[in-house]
N, C-alpha and C positions, 0 to 999 in steps of 0.2 A: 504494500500500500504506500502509494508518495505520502513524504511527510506532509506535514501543512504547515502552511507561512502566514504568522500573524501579519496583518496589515494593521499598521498604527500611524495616523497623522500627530502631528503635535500644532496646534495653531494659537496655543497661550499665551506667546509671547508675539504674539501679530499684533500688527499697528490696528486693525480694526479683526477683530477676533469673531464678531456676530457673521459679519459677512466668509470671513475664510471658513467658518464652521459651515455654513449653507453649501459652499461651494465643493469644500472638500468632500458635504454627503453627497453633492451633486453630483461630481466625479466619478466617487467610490464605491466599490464592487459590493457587494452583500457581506455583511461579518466585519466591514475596517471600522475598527476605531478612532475617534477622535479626540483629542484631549484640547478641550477647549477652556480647560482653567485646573492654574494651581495654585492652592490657597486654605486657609482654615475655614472661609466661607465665600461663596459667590456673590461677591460685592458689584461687581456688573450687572446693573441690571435692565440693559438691553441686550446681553449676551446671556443672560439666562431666558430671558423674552424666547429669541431666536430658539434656542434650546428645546424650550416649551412647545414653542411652534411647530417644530421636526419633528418631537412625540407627538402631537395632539393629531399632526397630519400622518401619522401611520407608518413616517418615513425612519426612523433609529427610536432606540432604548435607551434610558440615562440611567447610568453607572456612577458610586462613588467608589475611589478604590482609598484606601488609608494608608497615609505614608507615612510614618514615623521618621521625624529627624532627633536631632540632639536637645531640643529642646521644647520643643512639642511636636504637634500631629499636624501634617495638613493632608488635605484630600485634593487628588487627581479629580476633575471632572469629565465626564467620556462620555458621549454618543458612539452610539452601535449602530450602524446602520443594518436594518432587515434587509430580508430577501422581498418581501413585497413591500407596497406602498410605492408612487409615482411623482417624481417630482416635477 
């Protein structure tokens, strides 16, 4: 069986992060993720808008993953992009 190759964007650190997250799901195959913020809390809140919008239209899944550094915790944020849903 071929192995299988995560696909992982990273757009946290984009000049406009709302739009590259749109884009990147626009792009991307079924299963990529997206990491569209790193943080203890999603303080963007046109970039969690967008976020929202990608769930509520059927297009990705929102993930937190938990990163532990040296001195506290912050959270990955991720969109999953499904296999269905149409952008």
């Amino acid at each position: 069986m071929p192995e299988q190759i995560e696909l992982v964007v990273d757009v946290s650190s984009h000049d406009q992060p709302g739009q590259a997250l749109e884009r990147a799901v626009e792009l991307g195959r079924p299963g990529q993720k997206v990491i569209y913020a790193r943080d203890w809390f999603l303080f963007n809140r046109s970039l969690a808008s967008a976020a929202w919008a990608l769930y509520e239209g059927g297009l990705v899944d929102l993930v937190q993953r938990r990163v532990p550094t040296a001195r506290y915790t912050k959270f990955e944020y991720i969109a999953i992009k499904r296999s269905s849903g149409v952008m």
